[in-house]
RODREN-856262 format. One record per residue (C-alpha): residue number from 0; residue in three letters; x, y, z. Coordinates in steps of 0.2 Angstrom, whole numbers, padded with zeros to 4 digits. Layout:
N
<r seq="NUM" type="ALA" x="X" y="Y" z="Z"/>
...
END
This chain:
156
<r seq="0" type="UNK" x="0000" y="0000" z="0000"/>
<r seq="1" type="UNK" x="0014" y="0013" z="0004"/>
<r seq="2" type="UNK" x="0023" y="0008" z="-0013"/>
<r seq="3" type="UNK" x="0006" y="0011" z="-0023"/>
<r seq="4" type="UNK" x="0002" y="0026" z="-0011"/>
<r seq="5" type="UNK" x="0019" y="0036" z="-0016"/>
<r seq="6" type="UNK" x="0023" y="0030" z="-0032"/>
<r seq="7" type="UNK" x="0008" y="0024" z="-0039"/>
<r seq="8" type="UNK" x="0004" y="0010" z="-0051"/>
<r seq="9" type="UNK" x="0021" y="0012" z="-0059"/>
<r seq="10" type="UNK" x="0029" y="0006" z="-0041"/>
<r seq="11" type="UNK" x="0019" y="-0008" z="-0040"/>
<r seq="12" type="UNK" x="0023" y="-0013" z="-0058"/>
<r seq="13" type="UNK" x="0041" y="-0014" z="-0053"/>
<r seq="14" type="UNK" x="0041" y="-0020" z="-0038"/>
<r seq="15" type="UNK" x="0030" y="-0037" z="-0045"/>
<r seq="16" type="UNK" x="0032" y="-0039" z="-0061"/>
<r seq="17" type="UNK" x="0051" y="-0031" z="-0062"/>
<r seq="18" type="UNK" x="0054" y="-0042" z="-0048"/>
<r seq="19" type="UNK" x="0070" y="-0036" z="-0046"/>
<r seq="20" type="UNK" x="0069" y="-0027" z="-0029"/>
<r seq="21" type="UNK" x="0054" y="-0033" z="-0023"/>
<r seq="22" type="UNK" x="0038" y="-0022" z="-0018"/>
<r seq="23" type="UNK" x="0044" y="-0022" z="0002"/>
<r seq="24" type="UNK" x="0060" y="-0015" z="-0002"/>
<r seq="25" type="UNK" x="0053" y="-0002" z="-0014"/>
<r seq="26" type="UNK" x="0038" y="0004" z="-0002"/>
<r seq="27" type="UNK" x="0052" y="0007" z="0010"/>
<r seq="28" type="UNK" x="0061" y="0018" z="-0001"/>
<r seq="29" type="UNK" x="0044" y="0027" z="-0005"/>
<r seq="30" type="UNK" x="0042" y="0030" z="0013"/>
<r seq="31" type="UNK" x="0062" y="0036" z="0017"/>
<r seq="32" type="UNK" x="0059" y="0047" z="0001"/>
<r seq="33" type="UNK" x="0043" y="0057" z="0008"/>
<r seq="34" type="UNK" x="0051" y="0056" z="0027"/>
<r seq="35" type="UNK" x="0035" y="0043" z="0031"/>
<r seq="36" type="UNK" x="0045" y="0037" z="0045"/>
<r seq="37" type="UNK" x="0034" y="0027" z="0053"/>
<r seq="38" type="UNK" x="0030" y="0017" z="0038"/>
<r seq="39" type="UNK" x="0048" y="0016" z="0036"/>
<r seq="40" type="UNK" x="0052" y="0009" z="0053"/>
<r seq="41" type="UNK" x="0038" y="-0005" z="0052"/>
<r seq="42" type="UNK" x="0040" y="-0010" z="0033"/>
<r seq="43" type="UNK" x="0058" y="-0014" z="0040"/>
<r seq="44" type="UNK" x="0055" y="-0020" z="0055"/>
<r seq="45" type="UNK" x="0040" y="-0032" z="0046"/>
<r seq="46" type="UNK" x="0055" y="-0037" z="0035"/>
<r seq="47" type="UNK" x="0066" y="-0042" z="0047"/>
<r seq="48" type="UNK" x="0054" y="-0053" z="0056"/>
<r seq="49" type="UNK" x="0051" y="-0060" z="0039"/>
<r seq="50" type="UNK" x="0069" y="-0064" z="0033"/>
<r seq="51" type="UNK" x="0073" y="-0068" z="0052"/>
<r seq="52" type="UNK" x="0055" y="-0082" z="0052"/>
<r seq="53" type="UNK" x="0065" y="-0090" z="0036"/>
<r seq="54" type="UNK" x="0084" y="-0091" z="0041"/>
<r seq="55" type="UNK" x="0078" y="-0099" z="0059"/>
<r seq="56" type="UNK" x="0068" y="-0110" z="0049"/>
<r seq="57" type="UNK" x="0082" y="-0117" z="0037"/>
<r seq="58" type="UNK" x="0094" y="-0117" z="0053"/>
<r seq="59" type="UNK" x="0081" y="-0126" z="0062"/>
<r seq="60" type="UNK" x="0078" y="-0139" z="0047"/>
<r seq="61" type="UNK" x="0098" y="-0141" z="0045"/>
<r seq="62" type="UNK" x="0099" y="-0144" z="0064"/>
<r seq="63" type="UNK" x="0084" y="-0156" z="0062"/>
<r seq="64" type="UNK" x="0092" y="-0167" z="0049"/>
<r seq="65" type="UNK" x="0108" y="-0169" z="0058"/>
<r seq="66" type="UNK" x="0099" y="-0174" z="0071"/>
<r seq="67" type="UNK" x="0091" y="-0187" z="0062"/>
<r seq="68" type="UNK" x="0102" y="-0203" z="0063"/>
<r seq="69" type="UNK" x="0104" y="-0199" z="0082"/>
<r seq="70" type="UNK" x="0086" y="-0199" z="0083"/>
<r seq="71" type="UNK" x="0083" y="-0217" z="0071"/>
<r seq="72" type="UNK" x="0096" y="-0225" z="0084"/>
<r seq="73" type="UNK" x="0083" y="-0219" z="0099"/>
<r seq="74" type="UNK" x="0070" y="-0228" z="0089"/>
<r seq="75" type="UNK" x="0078" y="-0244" z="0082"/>
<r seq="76" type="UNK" x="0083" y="-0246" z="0100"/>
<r seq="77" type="UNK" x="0065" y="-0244" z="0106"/>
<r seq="78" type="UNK" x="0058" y="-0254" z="0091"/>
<r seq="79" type="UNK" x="0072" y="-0270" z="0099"/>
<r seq="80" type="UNK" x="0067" y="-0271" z="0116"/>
<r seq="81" type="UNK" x="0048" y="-0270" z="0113"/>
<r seq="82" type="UNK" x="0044" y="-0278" z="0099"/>
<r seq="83" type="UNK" x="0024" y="-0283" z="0096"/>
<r seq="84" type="UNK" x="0021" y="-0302" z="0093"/>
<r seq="85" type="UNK" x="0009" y="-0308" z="0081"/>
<r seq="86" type="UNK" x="-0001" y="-0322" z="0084"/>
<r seq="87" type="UNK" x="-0012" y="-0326" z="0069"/>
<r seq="88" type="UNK" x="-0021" y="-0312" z="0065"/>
<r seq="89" type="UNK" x="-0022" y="-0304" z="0082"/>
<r seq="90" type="UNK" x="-0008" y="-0292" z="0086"/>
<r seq="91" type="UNK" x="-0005" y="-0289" z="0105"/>
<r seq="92" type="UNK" x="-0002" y="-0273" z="0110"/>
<r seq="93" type="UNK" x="0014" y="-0268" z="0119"/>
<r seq="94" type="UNK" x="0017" y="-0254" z="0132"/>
<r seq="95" type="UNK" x="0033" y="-0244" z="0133"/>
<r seq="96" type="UNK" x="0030" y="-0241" z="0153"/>
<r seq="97" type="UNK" x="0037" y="-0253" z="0164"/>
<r seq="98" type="UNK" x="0026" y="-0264" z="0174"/>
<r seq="99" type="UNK" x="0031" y="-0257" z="0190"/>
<r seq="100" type="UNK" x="0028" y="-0239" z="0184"/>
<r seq="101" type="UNK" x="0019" y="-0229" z="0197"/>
<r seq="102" type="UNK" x="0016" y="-0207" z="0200"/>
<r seq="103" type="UNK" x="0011" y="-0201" z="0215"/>
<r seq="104" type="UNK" x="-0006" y="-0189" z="0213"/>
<r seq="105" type="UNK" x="-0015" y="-0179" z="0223"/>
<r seq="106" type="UNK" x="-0032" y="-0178" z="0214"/>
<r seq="107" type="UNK" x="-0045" y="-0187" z="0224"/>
<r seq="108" type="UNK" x="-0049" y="-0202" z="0216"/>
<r seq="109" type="UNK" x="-0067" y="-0203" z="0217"/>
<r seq="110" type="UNK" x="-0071" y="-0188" z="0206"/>
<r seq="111" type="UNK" x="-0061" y="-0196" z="0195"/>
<r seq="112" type="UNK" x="-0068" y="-0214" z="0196"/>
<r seq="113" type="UNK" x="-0084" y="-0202" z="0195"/>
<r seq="114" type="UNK" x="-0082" y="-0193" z="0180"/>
<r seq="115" type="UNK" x="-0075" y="-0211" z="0171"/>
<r seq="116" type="UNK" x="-0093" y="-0219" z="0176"/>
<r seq="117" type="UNK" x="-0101" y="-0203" z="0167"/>
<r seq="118" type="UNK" x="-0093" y="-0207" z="0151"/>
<r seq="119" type="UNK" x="-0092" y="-0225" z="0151"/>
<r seq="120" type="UNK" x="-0105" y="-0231" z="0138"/>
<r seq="121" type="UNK" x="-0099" y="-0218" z="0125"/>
<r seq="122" type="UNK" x="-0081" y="-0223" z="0128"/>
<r seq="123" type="UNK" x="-0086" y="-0241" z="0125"/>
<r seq="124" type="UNK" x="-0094" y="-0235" z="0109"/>
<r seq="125" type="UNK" x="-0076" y="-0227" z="0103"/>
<r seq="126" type="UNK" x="-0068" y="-0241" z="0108"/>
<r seq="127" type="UNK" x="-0079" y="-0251" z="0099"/>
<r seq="128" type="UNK" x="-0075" y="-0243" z="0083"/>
<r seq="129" type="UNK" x="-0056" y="-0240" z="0088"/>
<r seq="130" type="UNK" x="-0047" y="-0255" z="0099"/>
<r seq="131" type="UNK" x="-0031" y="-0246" z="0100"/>
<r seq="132" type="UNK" x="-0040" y="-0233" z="0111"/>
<r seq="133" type="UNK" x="-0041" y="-0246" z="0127"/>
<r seq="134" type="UNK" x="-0021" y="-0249" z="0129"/>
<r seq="135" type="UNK" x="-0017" y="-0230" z="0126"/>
<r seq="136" type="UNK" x="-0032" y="-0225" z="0138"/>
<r seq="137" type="UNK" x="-0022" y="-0239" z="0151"/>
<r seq="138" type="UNK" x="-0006" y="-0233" z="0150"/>
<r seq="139" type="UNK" x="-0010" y="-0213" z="0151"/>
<r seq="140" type="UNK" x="-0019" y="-0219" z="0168"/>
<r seq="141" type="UNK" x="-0003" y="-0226" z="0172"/>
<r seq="142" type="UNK" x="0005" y="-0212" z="0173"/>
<r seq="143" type="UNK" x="-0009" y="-0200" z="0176"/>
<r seq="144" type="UNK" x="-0031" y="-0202" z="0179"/>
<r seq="145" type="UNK" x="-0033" y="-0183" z="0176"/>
<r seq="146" type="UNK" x="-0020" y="-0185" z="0159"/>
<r seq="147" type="UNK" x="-0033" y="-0201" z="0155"/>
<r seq="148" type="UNK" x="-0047" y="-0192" z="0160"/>
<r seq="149" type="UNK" x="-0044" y="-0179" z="0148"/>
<r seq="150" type="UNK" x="-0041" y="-0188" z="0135"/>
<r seq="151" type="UNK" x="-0056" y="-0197" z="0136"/>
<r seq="152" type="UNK" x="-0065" y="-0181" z="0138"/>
<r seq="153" type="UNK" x="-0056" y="-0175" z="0123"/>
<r seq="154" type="UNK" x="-0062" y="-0190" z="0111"/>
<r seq="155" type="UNK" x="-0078" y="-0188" z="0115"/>
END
């Protein structure tokens, strides 16, 4: 707008279809030119914030990929020490959490147990239509009944 503004359609014409400088850059020229400093100050500090979005997205996406075998390894170790047997069709579901897996929490457990009576016969209905559902349910209430409480409430 400040490039079509100052310098009219001809600005605009050069700064997309020229594409040589770009609009941005030109706007902010328009703006140094007619001492707009305000316009000037937030069409720079709008490209800096743009540039500064895309240069910390490529450093992120470099970091991410040589991050990546380091990452594999986690997982390949995982994959190794639970593996999921098949028997026939059926495939049994393992848990990453350890048996003996236990947090302390404070919540009173009977508005838990309470609010899990409440929605039982529509989680049976989801779980009806999605068996997975059950073992992740189990595990969240491992670590946490509000986390799987939540989650059920979520779902539904």
């Amino acid at each position: 707008m400040t490039t079509y503004e100052y310098w009219g359609g001809l600005g605009v014409f050069v700064g997309l279809v020229m594409g040589v400088v770009g609009i941005v850059p030109l706007g902010i020229l328009a703006s140094i030119f007619h001492a707009d400093w305000t316009s000037t100050i937030f069409l720079a500090i709008g490209l800096v914030l743009t540039y500064g979005a895309r240069s910390f997205a490529m450093w992120l996406a470099i970091k991410t990929d040589q991050e990546e075998p380091v990452v594999a390894a986690r997982v390949d170790t995982v994959s190794a020490r639970d593996r999921v047997t098949q028997s026939g069709s059926d495939v049994a579901s393992v848990s990453l959490l350890p048996e003996d897996y236990e947090i302390e929490n404070d919540t009173p457990q009977d508005a838990v147990q309470d609010s899990e009576q409440a929605q039982r016969s529509d989680w049976e209905v989801v779980a009806g239509y999605y068996p997975d559902l059950d073992p992740i349910y189990a595990d969240l209430r491992t670590i946490s009944p509000n986390l799987a409480l939540a989650f059920r409430a979520t779902l539904l």
